[in-house]
C-alpha positions in Angstrom: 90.8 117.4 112.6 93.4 116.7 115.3 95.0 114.0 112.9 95.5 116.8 110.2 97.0 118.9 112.4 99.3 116.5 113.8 100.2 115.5 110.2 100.7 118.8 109.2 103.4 119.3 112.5 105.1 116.3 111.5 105.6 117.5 107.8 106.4 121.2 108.7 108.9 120.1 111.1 110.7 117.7 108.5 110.4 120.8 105.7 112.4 122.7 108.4 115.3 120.9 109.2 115.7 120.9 105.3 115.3 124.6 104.8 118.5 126.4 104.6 119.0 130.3 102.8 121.8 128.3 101.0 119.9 126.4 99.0 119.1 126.6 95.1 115.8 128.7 95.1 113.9 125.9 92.9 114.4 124.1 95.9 113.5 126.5 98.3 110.2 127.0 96.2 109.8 123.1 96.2 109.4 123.3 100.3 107.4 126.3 100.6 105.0 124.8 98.1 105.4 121.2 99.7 104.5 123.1 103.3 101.4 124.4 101.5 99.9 121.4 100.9 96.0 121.0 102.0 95.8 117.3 102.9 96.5 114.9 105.6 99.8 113.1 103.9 101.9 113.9 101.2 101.6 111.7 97.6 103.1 109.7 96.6 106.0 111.4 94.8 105.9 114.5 97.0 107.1 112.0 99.7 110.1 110.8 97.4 111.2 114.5 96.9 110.9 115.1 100.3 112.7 112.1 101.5 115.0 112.8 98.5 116.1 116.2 99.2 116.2 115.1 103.2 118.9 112.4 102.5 120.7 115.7 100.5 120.7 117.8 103.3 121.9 114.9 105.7 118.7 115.4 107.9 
C-alpha cells in the first residue's frame, strides 16, 4: 500500500507544478482526470501527456 501512496505523491506533485487557472480547460480536465487515476503508475501514453504538457509548461 505504502508504494501506491508514494506513487500517487509523486504524480500529484508533478500534476501541480503544471496546473495553472491560465490554462485551456481541456487541459485542465486532462490533469484533474490524470490525478484521478486508481493505479500505481501512469500508462503508457498518460505518461507522454504528462511529460508532454510538463515540457509546455517549462516545469
Amino acid at each position: 500500500m505504502q508504494v501506491i501512496c508514494d506513487a500517487c505523491g509523486g504524480l500529484r506533485l508533478r500534476i501541480n507544478r503544471v496546473y495553472s487557472d491560465s490554462l485551456e480547460e481541456t487541459v485542465k480536465s486532462l490533469l484533474q482526470l490524470l490525478g484521478k487515476v486508481n493505479r500505481p503508475s501512469l500508462t503508457e501514453l498518460e505518461e507522454k501527456l504528462l511529460s508532454f504538457l510538463e515540457s509546455e509548461v517549462k516545469v
